[in-house]
Every structure is written in structure tokens, then in C-alpha cells.
C-alpha positions in Angstrom: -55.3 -22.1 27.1 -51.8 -21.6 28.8 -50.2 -18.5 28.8 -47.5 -16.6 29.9 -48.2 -13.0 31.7 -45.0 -10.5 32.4 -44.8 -8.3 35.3 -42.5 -6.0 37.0 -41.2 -6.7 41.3 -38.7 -5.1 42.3 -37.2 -3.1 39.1 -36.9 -6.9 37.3 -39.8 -8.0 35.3 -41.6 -12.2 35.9 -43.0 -14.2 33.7 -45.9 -16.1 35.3 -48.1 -19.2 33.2 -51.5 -18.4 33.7 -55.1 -20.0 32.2 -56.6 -17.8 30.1 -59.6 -17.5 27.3 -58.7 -18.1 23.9 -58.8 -14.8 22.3 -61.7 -14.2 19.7 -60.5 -12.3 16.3 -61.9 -8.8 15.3 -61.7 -6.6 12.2 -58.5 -7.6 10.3 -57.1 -9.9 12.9 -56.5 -13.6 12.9 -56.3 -16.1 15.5 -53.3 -18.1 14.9 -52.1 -21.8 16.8 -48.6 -20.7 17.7 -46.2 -23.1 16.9 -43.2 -21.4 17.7 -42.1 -17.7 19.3 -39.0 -15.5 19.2 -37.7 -13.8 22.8 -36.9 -10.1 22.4 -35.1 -8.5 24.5 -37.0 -5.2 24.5 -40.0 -6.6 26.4 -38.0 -7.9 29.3 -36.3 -4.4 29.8 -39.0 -2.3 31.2 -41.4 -3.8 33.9 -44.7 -2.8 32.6 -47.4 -1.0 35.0 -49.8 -3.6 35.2 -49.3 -7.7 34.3 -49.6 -8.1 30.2 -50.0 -11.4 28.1 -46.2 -11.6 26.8 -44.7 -12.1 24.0 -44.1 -9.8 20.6 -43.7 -12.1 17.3 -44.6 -15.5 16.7 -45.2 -18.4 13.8 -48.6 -20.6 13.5 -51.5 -21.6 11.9 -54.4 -19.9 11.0 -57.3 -21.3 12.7 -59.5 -18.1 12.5 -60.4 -15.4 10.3 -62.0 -11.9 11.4 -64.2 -9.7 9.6 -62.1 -8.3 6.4 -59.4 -10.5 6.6 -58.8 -12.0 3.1 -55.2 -12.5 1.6 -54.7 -15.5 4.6 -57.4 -18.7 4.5 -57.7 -21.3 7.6 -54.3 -23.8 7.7 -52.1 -21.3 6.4 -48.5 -21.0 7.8 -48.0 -17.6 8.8 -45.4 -15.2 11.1 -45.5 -11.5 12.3 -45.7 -9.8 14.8 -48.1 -10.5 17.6 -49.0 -9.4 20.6 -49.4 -12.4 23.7 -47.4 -14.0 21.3 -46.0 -16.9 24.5 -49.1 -18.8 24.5 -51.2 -21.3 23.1 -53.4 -19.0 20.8 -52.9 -15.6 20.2 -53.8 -12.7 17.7 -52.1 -11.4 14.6 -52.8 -8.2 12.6 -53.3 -9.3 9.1 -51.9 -6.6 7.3 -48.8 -7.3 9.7 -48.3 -10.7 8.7 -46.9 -12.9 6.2 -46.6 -16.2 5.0 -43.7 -18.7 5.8 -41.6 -19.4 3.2 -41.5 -23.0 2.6 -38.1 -23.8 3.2 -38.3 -22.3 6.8 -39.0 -24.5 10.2 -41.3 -23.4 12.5 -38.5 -22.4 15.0 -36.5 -20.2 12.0 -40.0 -18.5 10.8 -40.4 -17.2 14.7 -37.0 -16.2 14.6 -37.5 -13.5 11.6 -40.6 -11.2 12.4 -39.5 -8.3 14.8 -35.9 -8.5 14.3 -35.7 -8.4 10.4 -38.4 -6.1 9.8 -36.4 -3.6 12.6 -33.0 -4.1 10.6 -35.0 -3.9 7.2 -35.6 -0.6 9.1 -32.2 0.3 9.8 -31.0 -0.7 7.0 -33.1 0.3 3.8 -35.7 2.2 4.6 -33.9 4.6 6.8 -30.4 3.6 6.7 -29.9 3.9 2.8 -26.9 0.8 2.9 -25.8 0.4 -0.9 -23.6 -2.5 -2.2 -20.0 -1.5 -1.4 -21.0 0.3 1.8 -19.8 0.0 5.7 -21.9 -0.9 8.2 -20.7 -0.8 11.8 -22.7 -2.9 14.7 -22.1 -2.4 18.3 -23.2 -5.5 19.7 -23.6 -7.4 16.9 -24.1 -10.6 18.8 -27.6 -10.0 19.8 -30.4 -10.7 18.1 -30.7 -7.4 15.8 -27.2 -7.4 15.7 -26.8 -11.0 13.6 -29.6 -10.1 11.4 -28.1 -6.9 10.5 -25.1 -8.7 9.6 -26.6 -11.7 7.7 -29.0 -8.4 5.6 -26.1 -6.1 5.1 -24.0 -8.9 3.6 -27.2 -9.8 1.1 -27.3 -6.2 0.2 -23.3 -6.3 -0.8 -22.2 -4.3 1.9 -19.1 -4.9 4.4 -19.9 -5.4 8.3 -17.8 -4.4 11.0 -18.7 -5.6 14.3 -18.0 -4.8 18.2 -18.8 -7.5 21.4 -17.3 -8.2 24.5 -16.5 -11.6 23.6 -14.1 -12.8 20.8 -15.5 -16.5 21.3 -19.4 -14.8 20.1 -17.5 -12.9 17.4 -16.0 -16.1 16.1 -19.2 -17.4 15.5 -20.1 -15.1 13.2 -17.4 -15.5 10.8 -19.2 -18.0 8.4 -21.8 -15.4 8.3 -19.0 -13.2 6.3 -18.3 -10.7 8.8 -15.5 -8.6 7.7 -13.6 -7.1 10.9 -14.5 -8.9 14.2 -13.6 -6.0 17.1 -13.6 -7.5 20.8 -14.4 -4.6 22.8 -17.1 -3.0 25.1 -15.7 0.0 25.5 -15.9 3.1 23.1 -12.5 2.1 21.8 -13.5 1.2 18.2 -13.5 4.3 16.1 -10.1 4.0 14.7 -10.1 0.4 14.0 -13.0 1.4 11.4 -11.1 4.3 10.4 -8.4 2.3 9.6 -10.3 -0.4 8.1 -12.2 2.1 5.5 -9.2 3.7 4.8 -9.7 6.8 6.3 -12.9 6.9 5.7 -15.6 5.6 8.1 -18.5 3.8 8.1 -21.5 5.0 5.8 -24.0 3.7 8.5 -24.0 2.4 12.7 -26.6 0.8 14.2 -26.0 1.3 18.1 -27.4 -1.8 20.1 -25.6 -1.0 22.8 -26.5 2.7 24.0 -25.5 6.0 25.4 -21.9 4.6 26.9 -20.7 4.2 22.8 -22.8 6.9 21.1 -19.8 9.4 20.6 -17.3 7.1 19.5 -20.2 5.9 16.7 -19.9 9.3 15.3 -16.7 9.2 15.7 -16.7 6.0 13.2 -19.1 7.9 10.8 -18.2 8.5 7.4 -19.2 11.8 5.5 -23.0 11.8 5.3 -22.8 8.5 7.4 -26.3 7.5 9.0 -26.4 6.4 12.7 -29.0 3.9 14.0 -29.9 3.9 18.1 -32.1 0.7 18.2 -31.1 -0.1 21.6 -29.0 0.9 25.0 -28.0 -2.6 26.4 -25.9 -0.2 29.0 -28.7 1.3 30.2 -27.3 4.4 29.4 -30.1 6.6 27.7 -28.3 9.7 27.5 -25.2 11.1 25.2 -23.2 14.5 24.4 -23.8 15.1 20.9 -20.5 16.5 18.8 -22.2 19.3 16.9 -19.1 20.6 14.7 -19.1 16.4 13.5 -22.6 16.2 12.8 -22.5 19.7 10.9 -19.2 19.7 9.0 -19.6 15.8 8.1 -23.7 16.2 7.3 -24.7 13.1 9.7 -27.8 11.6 10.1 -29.5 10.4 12.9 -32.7 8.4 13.6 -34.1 6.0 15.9 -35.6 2.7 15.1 -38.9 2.0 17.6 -42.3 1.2 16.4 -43.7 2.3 20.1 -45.6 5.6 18.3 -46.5 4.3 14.7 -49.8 3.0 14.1 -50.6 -0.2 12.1 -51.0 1.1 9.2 -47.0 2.6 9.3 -45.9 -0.8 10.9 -47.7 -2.5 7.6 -45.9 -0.7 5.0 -42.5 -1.7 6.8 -44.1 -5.4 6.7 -44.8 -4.6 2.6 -41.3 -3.3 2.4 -39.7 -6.1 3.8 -41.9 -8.2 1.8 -40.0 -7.0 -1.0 -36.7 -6.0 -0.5 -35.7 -8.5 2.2 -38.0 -11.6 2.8 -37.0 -13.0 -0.6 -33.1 -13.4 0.5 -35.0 -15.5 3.2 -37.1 -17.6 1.3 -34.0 -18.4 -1.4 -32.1 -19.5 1.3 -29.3 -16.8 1.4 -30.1 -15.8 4.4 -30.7 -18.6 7.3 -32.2 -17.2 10.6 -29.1 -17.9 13.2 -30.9 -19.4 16.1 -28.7 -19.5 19.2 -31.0 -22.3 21.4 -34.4 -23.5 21.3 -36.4 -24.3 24.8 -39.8 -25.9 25.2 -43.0 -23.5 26.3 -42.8 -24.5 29.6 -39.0 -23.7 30.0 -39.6 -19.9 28.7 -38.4 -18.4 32.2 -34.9 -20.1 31.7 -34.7 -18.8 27.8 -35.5 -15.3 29.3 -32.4 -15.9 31.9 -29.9 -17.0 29.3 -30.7 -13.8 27.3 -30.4 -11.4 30.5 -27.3 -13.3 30.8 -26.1 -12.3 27.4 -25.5 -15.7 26.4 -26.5 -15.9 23.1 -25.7 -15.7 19.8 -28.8 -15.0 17.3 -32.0 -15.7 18.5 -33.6 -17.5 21.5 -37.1 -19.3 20.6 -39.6 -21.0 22.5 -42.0 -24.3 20.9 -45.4 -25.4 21.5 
């Protein structure tokens, strides 16, 4: 089969389309026909050690079941997450997958696997976001950053969001976006002062890193919750205000399933299942997909998201 291998020259990381064997299923894993698969830009941040099949999420059909796999049968419509996932067959966890919903395309059910189960993260399970609420986004452009918008405003909450460009920011204003701030500096916090009337926001989720952490607490309300999920800037460190974080009773937390082990990812995937995936499969929330490119074209939908192009999500078809 064709597939795609990343590597890392020269501090940047390559995609290279290679032959490889078809990958043979073990306990609790499927092999799955990908139709489609979502780019995320995580992968293509760090060049790893040695070359890796590429890829993190994808949507296809069953085609084989291992030992102990029973709540998916062969022909099934499936997405999740899923390792090698830029190639022609690749392997799915079971208890960290689920079905399509029917009114999804291929291209929409690649587009919902890593980044809504990390906002159903953010959001709920850590983030607490109750109708009514604030939620900030720095970088709400990306990825992450229009799913967060499109699940915070199913939940009933209010979205405020930062990017560099007004033209992105436009785009997302038939996704009910509330206040649209055009900035990349850390120049926001009293535009969300003013905007909660004194108040803040109850929760952040910082895509964009180290270079706009203090001006996120800044933005916090009392007992407000901040989210680091991601450091676009490259900037992985940040002073901390102590006397905020005390007299104000902040929380924060990170959002990265590097150290949890399947059975934590899975009850994030049974989580999302319920609290999230059904606003998906009614329709009121429509995966915002910012281009779709061919398999053989994935090294120009990897360059259009280092180029911070997009808006939404970048998928790939077989």
C-alpha cells in the first residue's frame, strides 16, 4: 500500500510516500480503508527521532476485525483517532473509535476526531463552560480554535476570539462568534474586560503560546479556567502572576494526550460520545473544513497550514 512517512532535516520535518505492508490488526484494533484524513498541526511541529508512518486521525471502513473487537462489524463507517493515519490502510483502537454519523461526508467525519475530542477536553471535561459563560480563544482560526467556537456556542456560551487577520475572523461570523479581536499581540485583555463588563472570561484556551500567556490571565474572570493546548509562537515558557492566580482562585491545565494511556484517551472518546458528538450528528454543528487536497498532494496541504492559511480544517482523500 502507499504511505506517507514524516521525518525531521534540518529542524523542519518531510513527508516522504513510501510502499509499505498493510498492517495486520491485534487485540482490540481494527484495520480500517481510509477514506479520508485530517492534518494536525501538532505532528508537523516537532521532527521526530527516527522516520514514522504519519498521520493522527482518520475516517474509513472496517475491513478487519482483531481479537475482542465487537461493538464495530466489517463495512462499518467509522472515525478516530489513528496512528499512520496518511495511508491507504491503517489501524484504529476500537475503544477509540466511533461511528460516523450519517449525515457526515467522508471529508467532515476526518475533520472531527482529534480536534473535537481535544476541545471536548477543554471545554467540559476540564474546562467546566456553562451556558451563559465566556470563552476566550487566542488563535481561534486554527483548527482547535474553530471547533471550540462552533462547541462553546452549542453549549450556550459567548466566544471571544483573537487572530492576526480580520479577513479569517470574518469568516467565522456565521459561526456566531461574538467579539472578533484582530490582534497577535498580548493586547486583548481589556477588550474582554470591557466586553464582560468588568468581568473576564470564565475560561481561555491558549492556541497560541508563551508570547500571550499573561495577558490570558489577565482576561480571566474570578475562578476562570485557562487552557494551554498549543504555542504557535514557539514560545514554551511564561512568568506566572502569582497574586492573580491566588486572589482570583484560577485554574490552570494543559490539554495533551502524549502521557495518558488508552484506556484514559477512551473515556474522553465515551465522553464526547455523549456530551458532544450528538450536536454533530443533528446537524448543529458542521465541521468547518477550510480546503480538501487529494492523497498525493498531502505535502502542499502540509505547506498551506505552516503557512497559516487556513481557516478550519485541512483534509486529505483517498
Amino acid at each position: 500500500m502507499r504511505a506517507y512517512f514524516i521525518r525531521g532535516a534540518d529542524r523542519q520535518t518531510i513527508l516522504e510516500l513510501r510502499d509499505a505492508a498493510v498492517p495486520e490488526p491485534g487485540p482490540q484494533q481494527m484495520l480500517v480503508r481510509v477514506k479520508a484524513a485530517g492534518l494536525n498541526r501538532g505532528e508537523f511541529m516537532t521532527a521526530p527521532p527516527a522516520p514514522k508512518a504519519a498521520g493522527t486521525d482518520a475516517a474509513g471502513e472496517v475491513q478487519k476485525l482483531g481479537a475482542g473487537v465487537t461493538q464495530f462489524r466489517i463495512g462499518a463507517r467509522v472515525m478516530g483517532r489513528c496512528p499512520g493515519a496518511f495511508a491507504e490502510y491503517a489501524l484504529m483502537d476500537a475503544r477509540e473509535t466511533m461511528a460516523v454519523p450519517d449525515k457526515l461526508s467522508w471529508e467532515e467525519a476526518a475533520a472531527v476526531p482529534i480536534v473535537f475530542l481535544v476541545v471536548y477536553d477543554m471545554l467540559v471535561a476540564q474546562g467546566r463552560l456553562e451556558a451563559g459563560g465566556w470563552l476566550l480563544v487566542t488563535g481561534i482560526t486554527s483548527g482547535v480554535g474553530v471547533a471550540a467556537l462552533q462547541t462553546a456556542k452549542a453549549l450556550g456560551a459567548k466566544v471571544i476570539g483573537t487572530s492576526g487577520s480580520a479577513e479569517k475572523l470574518a469568516k467565522l461570523q456565521p459561526l456566531g462568534l461574538d467579539l472578533a479581536l484582530a490582534t497577535r499581540k498580548p493586547s486583548f485583555a481589556d477588550a474582554v474586560l470591557k466586553a464582560t463588563s468588568g468581568k473576564g472570561a470564565n475560561l481561555c484556551v491558549n492556541n497560541v503560546g508563551g508570547s500571550v500567556f499573561a495577558e490570558c490571565v489577565r482576561a480571566l474572570a474570578f475562578e476562570g479556567r485557562l487552557a494551554v493546548v498549543g504555542y504557535l509562537d514557539g514560545v514554551l515558557k511564561a512568568e506566572i502572576d502569582l497574586d492573580a492566580l491566588h486572589a482570583k482562585r484560577l485554574t490552570l491545565f494543559g490539554v495533551s494526550n502524549k502521557l495518558r494511556n488508552a484506556e484514559q484517551r477512551a473515556a474522553t472518546v465515551r465522553g464526547f460520545a455523549e456530551k458532544v458528538l450528538p450536536f454533530i450528528a443533528e446537524g448543529r454543528i458542521k465541521p468547518l473544513i477550510d480546503r480538501v487536497y487529494p492523497f498525493d498532494e498531502l505535502p502542499a496541504a502540509k505547506t498551506r497550514m505552516e503557512a497559516n492559511a487556513h481557516v478550519g480544517k485541512i483534509v486529505v482523500t483517498l
